[in-house]
N, CA, C and O atoms as CSV, one atom per row, in Angstrom:
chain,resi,resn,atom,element,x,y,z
A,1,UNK,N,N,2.539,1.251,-6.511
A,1,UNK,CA,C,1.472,1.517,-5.563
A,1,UNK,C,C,1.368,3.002,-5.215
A,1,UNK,O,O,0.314,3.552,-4.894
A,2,UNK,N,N,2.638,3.636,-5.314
A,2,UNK,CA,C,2.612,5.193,-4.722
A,2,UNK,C,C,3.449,5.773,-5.863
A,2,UNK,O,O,4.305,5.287,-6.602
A,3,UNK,N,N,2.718,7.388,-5.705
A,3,UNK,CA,C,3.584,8.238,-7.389
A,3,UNK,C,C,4.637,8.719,-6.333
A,3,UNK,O,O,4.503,8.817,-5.113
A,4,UNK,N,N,5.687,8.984,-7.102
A,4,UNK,CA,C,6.921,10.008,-6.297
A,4,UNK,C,C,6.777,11.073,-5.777
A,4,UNK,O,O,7.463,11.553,-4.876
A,5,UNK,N,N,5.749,11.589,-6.376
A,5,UNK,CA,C,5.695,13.325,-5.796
A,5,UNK,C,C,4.631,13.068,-4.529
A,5,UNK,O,O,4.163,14.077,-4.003
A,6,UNK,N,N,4.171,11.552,-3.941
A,6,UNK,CA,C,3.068,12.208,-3.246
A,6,UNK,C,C,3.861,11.929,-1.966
A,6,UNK,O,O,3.142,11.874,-0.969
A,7,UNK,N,N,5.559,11.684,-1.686
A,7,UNK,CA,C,6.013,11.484,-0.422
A,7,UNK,C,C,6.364,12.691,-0.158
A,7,UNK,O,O,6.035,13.677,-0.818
A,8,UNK,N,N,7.336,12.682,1.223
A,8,UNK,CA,C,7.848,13.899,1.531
A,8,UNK,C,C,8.834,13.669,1.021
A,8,UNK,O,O,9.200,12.586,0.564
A,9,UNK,N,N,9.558,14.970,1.042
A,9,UNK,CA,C,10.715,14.786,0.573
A,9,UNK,C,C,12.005,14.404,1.650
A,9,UNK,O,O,13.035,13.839,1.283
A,10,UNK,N,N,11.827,14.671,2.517
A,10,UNK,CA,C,12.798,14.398,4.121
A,10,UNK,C,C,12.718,13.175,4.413
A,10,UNK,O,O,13.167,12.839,5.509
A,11,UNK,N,N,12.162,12.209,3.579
A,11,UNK,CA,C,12.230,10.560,4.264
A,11,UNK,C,C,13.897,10.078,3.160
A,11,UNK,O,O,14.358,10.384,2.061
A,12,UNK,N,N,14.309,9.096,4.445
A,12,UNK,CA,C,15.705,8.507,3.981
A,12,UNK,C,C,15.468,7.486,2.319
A,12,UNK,O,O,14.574,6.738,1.924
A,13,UNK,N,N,16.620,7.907,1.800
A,13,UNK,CA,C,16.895,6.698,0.327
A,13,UNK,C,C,16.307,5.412,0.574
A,13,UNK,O,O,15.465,5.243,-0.307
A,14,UNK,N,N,16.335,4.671,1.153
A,14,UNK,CA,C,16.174,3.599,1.221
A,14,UNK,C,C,14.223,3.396,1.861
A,14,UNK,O,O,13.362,2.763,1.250
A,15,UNK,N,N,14.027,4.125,3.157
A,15,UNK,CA,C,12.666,4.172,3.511
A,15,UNK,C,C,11.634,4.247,1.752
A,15,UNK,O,O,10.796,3.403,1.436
A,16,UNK,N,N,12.069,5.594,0.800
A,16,UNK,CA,C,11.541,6.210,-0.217
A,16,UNK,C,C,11.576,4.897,-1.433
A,16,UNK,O,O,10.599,4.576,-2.111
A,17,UNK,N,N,12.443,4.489,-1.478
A,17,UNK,CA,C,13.011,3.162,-2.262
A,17,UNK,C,C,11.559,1.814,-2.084
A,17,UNK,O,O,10.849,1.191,-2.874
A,18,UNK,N,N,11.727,1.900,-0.480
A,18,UNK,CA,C,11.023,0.481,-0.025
A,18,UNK,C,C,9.486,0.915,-0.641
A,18,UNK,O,O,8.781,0.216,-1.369
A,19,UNK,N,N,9.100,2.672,0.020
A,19,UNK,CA,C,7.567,2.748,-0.306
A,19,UNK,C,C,7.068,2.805,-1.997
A,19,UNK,O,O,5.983,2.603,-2.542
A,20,UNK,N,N,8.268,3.137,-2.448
A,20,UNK,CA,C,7.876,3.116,-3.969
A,20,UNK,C,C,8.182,1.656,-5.022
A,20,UNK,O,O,8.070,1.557,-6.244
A,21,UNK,N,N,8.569,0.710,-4.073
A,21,UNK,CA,C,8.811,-0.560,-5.189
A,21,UNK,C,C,7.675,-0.826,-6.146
A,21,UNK,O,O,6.530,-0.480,-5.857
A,22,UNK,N,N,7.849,-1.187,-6.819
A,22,UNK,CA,C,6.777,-2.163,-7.156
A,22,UNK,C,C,6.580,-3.363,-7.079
A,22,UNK,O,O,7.445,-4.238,-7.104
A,23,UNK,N,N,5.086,-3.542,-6.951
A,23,UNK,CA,C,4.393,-4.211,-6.195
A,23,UNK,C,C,3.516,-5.088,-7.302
A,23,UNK,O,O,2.871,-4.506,-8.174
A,24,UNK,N,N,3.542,-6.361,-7.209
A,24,UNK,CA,C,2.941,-7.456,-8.399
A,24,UNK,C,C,1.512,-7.436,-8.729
A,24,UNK,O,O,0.966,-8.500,-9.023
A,25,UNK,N,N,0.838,-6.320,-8.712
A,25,UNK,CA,C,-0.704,-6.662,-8.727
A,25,UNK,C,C,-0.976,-5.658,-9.909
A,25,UNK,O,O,-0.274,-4.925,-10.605
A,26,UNK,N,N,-2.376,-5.973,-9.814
A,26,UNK,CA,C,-3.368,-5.235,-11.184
A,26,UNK,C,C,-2.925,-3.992,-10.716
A,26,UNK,O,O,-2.579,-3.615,-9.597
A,27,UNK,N,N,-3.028,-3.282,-12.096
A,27,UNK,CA,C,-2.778,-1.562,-11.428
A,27,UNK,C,C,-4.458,-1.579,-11.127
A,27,UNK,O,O,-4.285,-0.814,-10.178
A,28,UNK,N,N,-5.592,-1.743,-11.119
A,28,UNK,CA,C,-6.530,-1.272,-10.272
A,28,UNK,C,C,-6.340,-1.559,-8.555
A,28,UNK,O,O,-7.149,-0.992,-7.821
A,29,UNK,N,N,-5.694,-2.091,-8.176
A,29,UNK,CA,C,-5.298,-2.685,-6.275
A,29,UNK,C,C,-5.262,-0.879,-5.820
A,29,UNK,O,O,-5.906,-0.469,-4.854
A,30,UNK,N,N,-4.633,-0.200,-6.461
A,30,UNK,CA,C,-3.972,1.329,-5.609
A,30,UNK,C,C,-5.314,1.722,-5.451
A,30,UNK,O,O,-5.609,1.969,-4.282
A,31,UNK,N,N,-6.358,1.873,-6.409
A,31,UNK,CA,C,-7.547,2.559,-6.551
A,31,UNK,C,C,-8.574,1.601,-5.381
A,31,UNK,O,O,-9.596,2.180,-5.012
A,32,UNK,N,N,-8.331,0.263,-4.847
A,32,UNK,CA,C,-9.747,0.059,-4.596
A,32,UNK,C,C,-10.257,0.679,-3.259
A,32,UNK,O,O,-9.414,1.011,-2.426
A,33,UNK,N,N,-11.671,0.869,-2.983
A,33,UNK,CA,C,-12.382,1.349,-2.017
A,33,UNK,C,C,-12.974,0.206,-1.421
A,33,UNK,O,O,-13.211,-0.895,-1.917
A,34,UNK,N,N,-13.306,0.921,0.458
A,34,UNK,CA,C,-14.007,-0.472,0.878
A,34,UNK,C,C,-15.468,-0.258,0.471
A,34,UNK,O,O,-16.236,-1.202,0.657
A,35,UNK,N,N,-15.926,0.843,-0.048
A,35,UNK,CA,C,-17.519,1.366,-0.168
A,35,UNK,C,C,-17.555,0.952,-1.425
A,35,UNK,O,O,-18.607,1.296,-1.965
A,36,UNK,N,N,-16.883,0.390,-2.076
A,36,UNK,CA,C,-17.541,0.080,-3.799
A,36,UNK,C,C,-17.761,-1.830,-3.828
A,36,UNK,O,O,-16.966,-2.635,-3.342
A,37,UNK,N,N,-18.896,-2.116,-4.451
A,37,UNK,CA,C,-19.173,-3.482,-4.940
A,37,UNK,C,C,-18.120,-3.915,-6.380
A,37,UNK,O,O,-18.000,-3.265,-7.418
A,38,UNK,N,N,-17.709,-4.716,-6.153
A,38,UNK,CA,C,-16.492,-5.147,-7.767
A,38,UNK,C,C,-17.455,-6.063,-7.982
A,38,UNK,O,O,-18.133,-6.748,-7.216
A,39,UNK,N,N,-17.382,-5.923,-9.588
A,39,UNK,CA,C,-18.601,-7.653,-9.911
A,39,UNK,C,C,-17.212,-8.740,-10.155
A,39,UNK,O,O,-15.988,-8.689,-10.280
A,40,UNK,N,N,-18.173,-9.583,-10.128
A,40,UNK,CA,C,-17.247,-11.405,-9.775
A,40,UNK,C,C,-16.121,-11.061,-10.702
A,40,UNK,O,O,-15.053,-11.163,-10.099
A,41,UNK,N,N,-15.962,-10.672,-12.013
A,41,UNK,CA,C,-14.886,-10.586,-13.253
A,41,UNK,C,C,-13.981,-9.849,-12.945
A,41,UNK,O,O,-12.900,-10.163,-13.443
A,42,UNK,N,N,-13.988,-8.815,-12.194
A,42,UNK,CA,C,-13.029,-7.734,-11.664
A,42,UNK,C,C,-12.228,-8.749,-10.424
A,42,UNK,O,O,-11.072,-9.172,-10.429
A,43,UNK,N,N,-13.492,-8.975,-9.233
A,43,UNK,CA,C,-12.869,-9.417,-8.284
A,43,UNK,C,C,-11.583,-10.740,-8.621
A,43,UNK,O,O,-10.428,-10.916,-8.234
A,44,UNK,N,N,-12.456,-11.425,-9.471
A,44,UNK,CA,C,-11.538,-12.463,-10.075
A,44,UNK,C,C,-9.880,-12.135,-10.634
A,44,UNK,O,O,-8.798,-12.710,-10.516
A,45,UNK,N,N,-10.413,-10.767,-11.356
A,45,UNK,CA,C,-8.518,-10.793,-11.632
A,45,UNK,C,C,-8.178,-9.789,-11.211
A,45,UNK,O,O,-7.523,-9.069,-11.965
A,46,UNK,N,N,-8.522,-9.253,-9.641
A,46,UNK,CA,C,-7.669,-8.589,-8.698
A,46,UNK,C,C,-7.278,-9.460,-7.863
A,46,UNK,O,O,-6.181,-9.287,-7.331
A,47,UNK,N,N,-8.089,-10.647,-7.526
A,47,UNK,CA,C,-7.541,-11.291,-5.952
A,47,UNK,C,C,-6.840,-13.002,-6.380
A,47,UNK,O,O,-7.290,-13.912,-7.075
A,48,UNK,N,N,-5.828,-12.882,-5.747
A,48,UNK,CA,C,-4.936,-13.578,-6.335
A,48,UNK,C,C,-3.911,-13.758,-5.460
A,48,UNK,O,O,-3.367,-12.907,-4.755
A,49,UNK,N,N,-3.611,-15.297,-5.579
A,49,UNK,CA,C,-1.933,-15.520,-4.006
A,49,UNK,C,C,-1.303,-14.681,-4.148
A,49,UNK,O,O,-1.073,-14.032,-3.128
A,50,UNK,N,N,-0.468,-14.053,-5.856
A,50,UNK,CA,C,0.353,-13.931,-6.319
A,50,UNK,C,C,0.221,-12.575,-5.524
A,50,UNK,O,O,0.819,-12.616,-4.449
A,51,UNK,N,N,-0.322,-11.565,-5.753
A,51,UNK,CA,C,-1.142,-10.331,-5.325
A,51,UNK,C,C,-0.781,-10.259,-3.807
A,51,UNK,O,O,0.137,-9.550,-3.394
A,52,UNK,N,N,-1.363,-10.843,-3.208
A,52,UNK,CA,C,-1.757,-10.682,-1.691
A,52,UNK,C,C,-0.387,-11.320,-1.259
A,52,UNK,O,O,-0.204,-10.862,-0.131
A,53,UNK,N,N,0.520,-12.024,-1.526
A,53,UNK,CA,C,1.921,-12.663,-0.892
A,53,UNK,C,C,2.690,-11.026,-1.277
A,53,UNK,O,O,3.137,-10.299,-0.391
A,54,UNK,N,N,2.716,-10.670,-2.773
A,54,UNK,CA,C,3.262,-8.928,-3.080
A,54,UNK,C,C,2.853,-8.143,-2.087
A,54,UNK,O,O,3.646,-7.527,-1.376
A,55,UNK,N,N,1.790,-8.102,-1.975
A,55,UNK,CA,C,1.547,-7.157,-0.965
A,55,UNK,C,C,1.918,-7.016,0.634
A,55,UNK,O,O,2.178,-5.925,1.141
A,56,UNK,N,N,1.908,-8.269,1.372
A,56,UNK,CA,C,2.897,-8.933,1.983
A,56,UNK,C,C,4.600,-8.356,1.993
A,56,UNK,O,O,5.332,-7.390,2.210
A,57,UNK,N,N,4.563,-9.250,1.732
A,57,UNK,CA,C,6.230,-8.533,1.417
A,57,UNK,C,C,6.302,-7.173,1.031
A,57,UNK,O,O,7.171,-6.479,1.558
A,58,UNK,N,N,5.435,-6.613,0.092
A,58,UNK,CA,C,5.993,-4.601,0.651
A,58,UNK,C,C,5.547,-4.690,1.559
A,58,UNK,O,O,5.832,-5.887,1.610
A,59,UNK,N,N,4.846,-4.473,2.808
A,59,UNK,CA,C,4.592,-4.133,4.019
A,59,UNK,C,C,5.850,-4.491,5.155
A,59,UNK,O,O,6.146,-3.707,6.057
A,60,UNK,N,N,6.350,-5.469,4.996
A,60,UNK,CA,C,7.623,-6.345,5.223
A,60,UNK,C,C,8.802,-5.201,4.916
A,60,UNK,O,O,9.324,-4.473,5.760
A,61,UNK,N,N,9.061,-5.233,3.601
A,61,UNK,CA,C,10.392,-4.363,3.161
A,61,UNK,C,C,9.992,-2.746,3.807
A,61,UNK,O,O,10.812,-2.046,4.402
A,62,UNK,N,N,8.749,-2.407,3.575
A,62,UNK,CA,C,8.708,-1.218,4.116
A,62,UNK,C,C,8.744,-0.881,5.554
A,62,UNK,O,O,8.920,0.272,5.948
A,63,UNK,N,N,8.561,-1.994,6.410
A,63,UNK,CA,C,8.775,-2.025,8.218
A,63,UNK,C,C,10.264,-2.126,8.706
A,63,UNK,O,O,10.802,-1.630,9.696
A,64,UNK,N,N,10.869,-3.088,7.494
A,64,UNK,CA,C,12.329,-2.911,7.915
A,64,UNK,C,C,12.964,-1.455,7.205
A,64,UNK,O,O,13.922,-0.977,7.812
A,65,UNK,N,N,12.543,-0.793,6.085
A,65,UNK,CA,C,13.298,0.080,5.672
A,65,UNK,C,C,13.036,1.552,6.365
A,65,UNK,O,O,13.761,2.546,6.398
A,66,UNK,N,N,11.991,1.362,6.796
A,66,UNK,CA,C,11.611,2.582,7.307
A,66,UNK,C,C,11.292,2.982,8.708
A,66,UNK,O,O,10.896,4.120,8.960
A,67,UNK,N,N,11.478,1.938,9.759
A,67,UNK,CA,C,11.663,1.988,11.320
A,67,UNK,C,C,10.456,3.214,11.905
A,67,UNK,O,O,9.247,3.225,11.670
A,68,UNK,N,N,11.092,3.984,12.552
A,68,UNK,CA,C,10.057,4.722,12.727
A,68,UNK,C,C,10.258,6.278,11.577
A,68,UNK,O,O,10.405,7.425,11.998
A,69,UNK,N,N,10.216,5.950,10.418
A,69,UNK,CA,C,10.056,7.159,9.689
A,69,UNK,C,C,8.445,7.794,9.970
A,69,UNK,O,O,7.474,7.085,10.235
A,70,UNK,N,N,8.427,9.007,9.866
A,70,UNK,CA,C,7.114,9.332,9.699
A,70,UNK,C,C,6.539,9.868,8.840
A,70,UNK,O,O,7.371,10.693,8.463
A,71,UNK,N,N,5.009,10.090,7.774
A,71,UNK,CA,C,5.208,10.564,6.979
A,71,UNK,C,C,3.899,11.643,7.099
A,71,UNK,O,O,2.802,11.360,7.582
A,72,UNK,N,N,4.187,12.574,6.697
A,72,UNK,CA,C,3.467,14.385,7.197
A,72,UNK,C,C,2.936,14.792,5.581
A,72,UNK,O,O,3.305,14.253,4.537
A,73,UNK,N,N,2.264,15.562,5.694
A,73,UNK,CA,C,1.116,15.670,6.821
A,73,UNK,C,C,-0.209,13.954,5.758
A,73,UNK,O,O,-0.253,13.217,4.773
A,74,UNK,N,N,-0.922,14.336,7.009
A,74,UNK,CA,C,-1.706,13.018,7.030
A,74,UNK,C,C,-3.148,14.124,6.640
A,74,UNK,O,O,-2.906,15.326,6.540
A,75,UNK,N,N,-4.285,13.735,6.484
A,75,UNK,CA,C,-5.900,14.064,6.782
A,75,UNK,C,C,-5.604,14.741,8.494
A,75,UNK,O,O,-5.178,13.921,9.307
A,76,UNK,N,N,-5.769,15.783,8.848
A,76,UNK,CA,C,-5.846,16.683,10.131
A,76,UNK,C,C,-4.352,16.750,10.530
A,76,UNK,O,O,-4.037,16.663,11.717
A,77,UNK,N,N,-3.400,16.909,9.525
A,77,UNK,CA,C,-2.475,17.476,9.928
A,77,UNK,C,C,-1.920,16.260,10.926
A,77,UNK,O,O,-0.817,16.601,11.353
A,78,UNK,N,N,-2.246,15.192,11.347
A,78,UNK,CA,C,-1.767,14.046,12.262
A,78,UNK,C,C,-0.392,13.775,11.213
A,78,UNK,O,O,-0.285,14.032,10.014
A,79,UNK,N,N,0.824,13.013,12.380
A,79,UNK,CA,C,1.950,11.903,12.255
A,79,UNK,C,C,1.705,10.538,11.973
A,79,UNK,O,O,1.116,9.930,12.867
A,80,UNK,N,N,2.109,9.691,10.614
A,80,UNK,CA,C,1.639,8.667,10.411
A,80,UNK,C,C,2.698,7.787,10.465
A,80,UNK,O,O,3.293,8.139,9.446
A,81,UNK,N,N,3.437,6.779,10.990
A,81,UNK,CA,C,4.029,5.502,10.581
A,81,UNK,C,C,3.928,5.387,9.029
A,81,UNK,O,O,2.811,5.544,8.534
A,82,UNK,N,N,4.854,5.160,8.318
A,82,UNK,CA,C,4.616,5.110,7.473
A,82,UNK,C,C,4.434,3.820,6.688
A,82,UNK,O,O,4.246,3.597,5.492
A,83,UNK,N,N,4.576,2.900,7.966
A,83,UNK,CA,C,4.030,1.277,7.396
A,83,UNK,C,C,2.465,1.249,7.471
A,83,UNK,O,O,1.852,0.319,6.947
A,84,UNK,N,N,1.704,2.442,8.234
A,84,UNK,CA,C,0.254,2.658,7.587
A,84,UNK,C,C,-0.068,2.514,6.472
A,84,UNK,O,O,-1.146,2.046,6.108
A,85,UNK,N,N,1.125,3.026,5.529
A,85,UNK,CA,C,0.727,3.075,4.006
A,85,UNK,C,C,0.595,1.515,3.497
A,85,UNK,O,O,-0.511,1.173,3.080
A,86,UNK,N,N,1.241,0.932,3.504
A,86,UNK,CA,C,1.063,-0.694,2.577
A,86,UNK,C,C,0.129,-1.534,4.045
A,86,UNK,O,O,-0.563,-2.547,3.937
A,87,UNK,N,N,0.270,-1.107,4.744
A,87,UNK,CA,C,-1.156,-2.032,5.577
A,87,UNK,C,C,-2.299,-1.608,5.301
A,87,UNK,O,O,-3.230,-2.413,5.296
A,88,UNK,N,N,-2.548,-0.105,4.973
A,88,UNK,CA,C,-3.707,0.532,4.490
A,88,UNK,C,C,-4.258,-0.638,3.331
A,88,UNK,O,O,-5.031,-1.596,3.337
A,89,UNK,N,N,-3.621,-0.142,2.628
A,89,UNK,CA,C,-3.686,-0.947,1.108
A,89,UNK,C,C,-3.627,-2.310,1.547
A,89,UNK,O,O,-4.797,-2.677,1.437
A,90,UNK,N,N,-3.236,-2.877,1.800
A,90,UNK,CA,C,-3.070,-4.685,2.362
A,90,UNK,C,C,-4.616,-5.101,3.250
A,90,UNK,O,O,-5.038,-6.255,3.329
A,91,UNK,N,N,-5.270,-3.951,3.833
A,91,UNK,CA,C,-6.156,-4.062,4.893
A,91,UNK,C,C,-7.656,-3.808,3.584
A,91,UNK,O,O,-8.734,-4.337,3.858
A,92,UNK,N,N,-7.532,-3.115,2.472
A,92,UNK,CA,C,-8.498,-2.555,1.838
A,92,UNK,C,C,-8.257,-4.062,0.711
A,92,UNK,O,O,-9.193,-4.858,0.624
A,93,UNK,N,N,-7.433,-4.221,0.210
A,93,UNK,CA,C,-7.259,-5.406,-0.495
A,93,UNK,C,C,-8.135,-6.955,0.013
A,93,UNK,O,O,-8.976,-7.716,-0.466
A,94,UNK,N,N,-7.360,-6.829,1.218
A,94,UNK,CA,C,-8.559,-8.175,1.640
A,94,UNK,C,C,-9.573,-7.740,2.225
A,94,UNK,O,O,-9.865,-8.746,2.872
A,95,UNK,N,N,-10.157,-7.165,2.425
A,95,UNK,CA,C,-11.317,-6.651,2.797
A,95,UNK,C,C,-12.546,-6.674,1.742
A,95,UNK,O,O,-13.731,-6.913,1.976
A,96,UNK,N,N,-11.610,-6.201,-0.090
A,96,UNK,CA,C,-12.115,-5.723,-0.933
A,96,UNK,C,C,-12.429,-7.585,-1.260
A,96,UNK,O,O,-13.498,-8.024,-1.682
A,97,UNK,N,N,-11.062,-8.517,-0.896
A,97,UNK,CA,C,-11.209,-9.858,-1.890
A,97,UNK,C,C,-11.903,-11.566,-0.739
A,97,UNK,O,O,-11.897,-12.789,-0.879
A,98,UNK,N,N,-12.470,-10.392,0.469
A,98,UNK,CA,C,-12.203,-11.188,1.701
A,98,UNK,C,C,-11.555,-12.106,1.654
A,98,UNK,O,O,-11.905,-13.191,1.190
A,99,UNK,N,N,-10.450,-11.826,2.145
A,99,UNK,CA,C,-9.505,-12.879,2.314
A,99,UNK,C,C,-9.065,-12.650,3.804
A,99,UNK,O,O,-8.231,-13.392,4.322
């Protein structure tokens, strides 16, 4: 879901571990937008239990591994939780598969 170079480098082994697992879905899931239309064939083999339970559970491993890590800088220089990151993605996913 996330490349290595795009964390900081000051987050703990294990926080860095949790945000970089991998995660059971299409590699298109990292890319989707809420402003784009998917036609039925796409939507079909992005949205999926299998998918959305993965995604699930990283958000999960990443709340316990990473407590209050924070991750810098954000869009305006803001402090982010860094369980923003897989709810982001978890929030754009069903949004994208309404679920």
């Amino acid at each position: 879901m996330l490349y290595d170079d795009s964390l900081p480098e000051d987050l703990d082994a294990e926080c860095s571990a949790a945000l970089m697992a991998d995660v059971s879905c299409d590699p298109l899931v990292p890319a989707l937008r809420c402003d784009f239309c998917y036609p039925p064939a796409t939507l079909i083999r992005l949205c999926t239990a299998g998918c959305a339970s993965a995604l699930q559970s990283w958000e999960n491993s990443v709340r316990f591994a990473c407590g209050s890590d924070i991750v810098i800088p954000v869009e305006n220089d803001l402090d982010v939780l860094t369980i923003v990151i897989p709810t982001s993605r978890r929030y754009i996913y069903e949004f994208t598969c309404l679920t």
